[in-house]
C-alpha positions as CSV (number, residue, x, y, z in Angstrom):
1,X,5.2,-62.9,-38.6
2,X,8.6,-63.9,-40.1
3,X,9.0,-64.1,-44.0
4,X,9.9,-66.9,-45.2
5,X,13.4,-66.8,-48.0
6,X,11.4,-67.0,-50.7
7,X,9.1,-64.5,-49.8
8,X,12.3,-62.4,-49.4
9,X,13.9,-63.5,-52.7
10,X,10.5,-62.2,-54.6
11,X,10.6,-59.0,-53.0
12,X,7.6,-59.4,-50.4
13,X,7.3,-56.4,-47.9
14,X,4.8,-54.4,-46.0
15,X,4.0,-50.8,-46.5
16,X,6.2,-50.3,-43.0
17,X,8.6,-51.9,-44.2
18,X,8.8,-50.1,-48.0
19,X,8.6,-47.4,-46.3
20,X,11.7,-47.4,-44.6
21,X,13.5,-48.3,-47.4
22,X,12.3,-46.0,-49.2
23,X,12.9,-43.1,-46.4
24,X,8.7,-41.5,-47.3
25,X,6.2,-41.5,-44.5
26,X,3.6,-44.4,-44.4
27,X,1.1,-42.6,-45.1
28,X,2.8,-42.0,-48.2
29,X,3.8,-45.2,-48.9
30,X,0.4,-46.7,-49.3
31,X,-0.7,-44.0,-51.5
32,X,2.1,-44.8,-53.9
33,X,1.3,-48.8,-53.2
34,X,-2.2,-48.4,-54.4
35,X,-1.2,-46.7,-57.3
36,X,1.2,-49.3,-58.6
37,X,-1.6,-51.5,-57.5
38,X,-4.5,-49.8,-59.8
39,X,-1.9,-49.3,-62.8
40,X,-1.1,-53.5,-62.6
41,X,2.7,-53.2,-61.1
42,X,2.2,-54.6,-57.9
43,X,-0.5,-57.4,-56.2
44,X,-1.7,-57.9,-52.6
45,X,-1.2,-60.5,-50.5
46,X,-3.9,-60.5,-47.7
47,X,-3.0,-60.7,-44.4
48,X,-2.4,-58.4,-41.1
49,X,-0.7,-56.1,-42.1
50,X,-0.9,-56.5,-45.7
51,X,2.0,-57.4,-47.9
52,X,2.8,-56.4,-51.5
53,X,4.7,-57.9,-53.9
54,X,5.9,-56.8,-57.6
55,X,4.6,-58.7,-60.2
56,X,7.2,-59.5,-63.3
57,X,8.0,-57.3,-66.1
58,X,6.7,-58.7,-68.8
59,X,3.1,-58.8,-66.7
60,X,3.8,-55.1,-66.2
61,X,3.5,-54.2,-69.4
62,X,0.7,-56.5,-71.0
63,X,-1.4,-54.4,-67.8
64,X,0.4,-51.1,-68.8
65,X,-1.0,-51.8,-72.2
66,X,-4.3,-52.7,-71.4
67,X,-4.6,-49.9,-69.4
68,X,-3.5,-47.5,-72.3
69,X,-5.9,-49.5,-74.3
70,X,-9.0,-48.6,-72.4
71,X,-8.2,-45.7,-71.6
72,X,-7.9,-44.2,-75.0
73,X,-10.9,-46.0,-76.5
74,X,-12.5,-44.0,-73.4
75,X,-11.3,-40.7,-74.6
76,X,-12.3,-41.7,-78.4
77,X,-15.7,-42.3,-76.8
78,X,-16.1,-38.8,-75.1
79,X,-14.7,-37.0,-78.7
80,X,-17.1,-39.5,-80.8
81,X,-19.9,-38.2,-78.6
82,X,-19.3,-34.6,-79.4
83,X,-19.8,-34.7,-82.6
84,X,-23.8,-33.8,-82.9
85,X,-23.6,-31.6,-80.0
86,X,-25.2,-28.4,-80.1
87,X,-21.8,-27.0,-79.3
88,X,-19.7,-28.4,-82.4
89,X,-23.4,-27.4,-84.4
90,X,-22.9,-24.1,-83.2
91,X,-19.0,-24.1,-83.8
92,X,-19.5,-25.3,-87.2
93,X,-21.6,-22.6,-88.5
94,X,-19.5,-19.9,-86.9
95,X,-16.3,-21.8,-88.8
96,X,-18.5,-22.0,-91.8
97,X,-19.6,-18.1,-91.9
98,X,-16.3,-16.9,-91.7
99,X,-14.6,-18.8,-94.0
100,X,-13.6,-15.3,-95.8
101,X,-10.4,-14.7,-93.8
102,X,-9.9,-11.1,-92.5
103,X,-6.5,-11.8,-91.1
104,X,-3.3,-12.9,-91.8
105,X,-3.6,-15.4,-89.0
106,X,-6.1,-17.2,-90.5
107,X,-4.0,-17.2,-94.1
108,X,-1.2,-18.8,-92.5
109,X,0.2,-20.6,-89.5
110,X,3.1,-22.3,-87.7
111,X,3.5,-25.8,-87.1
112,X,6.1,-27.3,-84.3
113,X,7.2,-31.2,-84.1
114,X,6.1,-34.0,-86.8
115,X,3.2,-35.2,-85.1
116,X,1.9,-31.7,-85.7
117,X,3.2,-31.1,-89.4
118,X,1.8,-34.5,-90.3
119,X,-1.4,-33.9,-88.6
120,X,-2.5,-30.9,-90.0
121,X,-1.3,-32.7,-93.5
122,X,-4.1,-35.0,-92.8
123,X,-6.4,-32.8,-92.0
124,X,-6.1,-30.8,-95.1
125,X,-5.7,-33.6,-97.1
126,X,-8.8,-35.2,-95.7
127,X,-10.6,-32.1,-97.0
128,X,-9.4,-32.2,-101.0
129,X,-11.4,-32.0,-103.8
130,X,-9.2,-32.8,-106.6
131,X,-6.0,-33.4,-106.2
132,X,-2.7,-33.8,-103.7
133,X,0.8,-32.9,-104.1
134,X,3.3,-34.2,-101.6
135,X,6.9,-34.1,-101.6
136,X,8.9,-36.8,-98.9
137,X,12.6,-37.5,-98.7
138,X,13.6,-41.1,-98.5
139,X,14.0,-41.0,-94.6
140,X,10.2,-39.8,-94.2
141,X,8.5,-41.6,-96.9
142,X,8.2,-44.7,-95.3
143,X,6.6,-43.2,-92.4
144,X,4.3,-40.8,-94.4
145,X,3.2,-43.9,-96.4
146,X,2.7,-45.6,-93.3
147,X,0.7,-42.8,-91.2
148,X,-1.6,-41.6,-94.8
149,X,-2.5,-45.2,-97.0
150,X,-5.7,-45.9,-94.9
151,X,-6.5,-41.7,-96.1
152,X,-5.4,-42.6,-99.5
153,X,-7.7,-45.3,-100.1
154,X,-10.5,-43.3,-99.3
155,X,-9.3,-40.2,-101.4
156,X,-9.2,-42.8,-104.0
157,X,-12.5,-43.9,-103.6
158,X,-13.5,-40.2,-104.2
159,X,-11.2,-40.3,-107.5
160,X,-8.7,-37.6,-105.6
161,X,-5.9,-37.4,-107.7
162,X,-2.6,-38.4,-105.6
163,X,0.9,-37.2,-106.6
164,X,3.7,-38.2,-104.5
165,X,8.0,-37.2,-105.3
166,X,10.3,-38.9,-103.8
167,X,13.8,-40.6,-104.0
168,X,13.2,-43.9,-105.4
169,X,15.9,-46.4,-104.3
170,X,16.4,-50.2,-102.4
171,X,15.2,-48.7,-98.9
172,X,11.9,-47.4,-100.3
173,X,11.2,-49.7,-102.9
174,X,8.8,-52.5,-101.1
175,X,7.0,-48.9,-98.9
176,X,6.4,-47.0,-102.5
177,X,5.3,-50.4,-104.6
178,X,2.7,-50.7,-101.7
179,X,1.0,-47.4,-102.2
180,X,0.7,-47.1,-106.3
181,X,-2.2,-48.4,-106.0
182,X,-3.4,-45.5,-104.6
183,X,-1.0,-42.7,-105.6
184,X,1.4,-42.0,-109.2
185,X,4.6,-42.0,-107.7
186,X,7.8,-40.7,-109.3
187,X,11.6,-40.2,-108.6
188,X,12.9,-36.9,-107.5
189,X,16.8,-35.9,-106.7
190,X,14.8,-32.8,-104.7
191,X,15.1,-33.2,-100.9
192,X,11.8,-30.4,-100.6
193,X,9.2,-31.5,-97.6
194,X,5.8,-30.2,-98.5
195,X,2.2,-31.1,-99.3
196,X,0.0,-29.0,-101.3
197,X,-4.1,-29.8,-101.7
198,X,-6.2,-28.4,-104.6
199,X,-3.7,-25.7,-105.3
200,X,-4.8,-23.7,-102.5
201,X,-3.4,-24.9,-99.1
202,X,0.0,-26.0,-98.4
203,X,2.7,-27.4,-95.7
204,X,6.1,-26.9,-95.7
205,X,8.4,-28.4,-93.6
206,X,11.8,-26.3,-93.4
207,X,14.2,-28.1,-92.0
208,X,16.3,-31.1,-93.1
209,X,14.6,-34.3,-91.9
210,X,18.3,-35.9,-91.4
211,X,19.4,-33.3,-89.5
212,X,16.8,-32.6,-87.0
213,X,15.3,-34.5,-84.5
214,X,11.2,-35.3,-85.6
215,X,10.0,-33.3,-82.0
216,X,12.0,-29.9,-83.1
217,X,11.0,-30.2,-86.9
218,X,9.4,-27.0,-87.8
219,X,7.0,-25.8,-90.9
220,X,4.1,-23.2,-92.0
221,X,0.9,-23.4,-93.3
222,X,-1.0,-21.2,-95.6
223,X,-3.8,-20.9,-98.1
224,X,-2.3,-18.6,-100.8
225,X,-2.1,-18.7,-104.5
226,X,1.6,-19.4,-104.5
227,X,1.0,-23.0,-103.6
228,X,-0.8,-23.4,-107.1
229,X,2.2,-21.9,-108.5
230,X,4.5,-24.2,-106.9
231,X,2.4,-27.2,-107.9
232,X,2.5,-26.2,-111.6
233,X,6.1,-25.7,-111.5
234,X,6.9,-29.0,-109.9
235,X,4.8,-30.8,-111.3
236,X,6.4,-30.3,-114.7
């Protein structure tokens, strides 16, 4: 069957034909065709043989993010479900039991990337009893505000007393005004990273945020008395 031009002009081929312009066995080629099909990128026009067609960009991503969409309300599903398993029951208790740590390991950790750093922040933070000490520079504030308000509130709610240092200036004005309602915020020349819950734990980041890119930024963990220290001294 001949195509017609406009057929031709919105890229409308068979598999043999992709195929040979791509230089990949057939077989191949409709593997790869019903992929893009499945993730939204391509549609089917029905016929003998079949023809495919790409779909436009802007279609291409709405289905890209629908499909991203379900399928990590999918995975939230499967880790929501775990909770009152036997296993995490089990896991708990064992957590809970040794809680004395016999090993530096468990005094003290590494942490690579800023997902990571500010993940485990929120985990420890999540877990305070009285009060939190963190310490931004300008660049990360923003995003640190960003990533932790919806934690502050409920800190808040549980009368968690919130402390945060930071350069106060025109860029991080309208992100720090947003978050005294939640947290005491004051101005600091000190460019120090770090986050320190109950006196107890802390994170410190050790490299300069303006300097490094967020993926290679590097810090420790550890539950020592030195973080109580360093909260008394900077919080002076």
């Amino acid at each position: 069957m001949i195509e017609s031009k406009a057929e031709k002009h919105r890229g409308v081929s068979t598999a043999g034909e992709l195929s040979d312009i791509a230089n990949v066995p057939r077989s191949r080629s409709y593997d790869v065709l019903e992929s893009l099909e499945k993730k939204g990128f391509v549609k089917t026009k029905n016929g003998k043989p079949a023809r495919y067609t790409a779909i436009s960009p802007s279609e291409a991503l709405e289905n890209t993010k629908k499909n991203t969409q379900e399928t990590a309300s999918e995975e939230i599903k499967k880790l929501n479900n775990l909770k009152n398993t036997s296993l995490i029951n089990k896991l708990t208790g064992m957590h809970t039991k040794g809680e004395i740590p016999t090993d530096l390991c468990d005094l003290s950790g590494s942490l690579k990337g800023r997902n990571n750093l500010y993940n485990h922040i929120e985990y420890i933070v999540g877990k305070a009893e009285k009060r939190v000490l963190i310490s931004a520079t300008e660049k990360e504030i923003k995003g640190i505000i960003q990533q932790f308000t919806p934690l502050f509130k409920k800190l808040k709610n549980r009368k968690i007393n919130i402390k945060i240092a930071t350069q106060i200036n025109s860029q991080t004005k309208e992100f720090i005004d947003d978050i005294r309602q939640f947290a005491e915020v004051r101005n600091t020349d000190n460019k120090a990273r770090f986050c320190i819950v109950d006196g107890k734990e802390i994170v410190i980041m050790l490299l300069d945020d303006s300097e490094i890119h967020p993926v290679y930024d590097v810090g420790i963990w550890a539950n020592t008395h030195l973080a109580k220290d360093l909260e008394q001294i900077y919080s002076k």
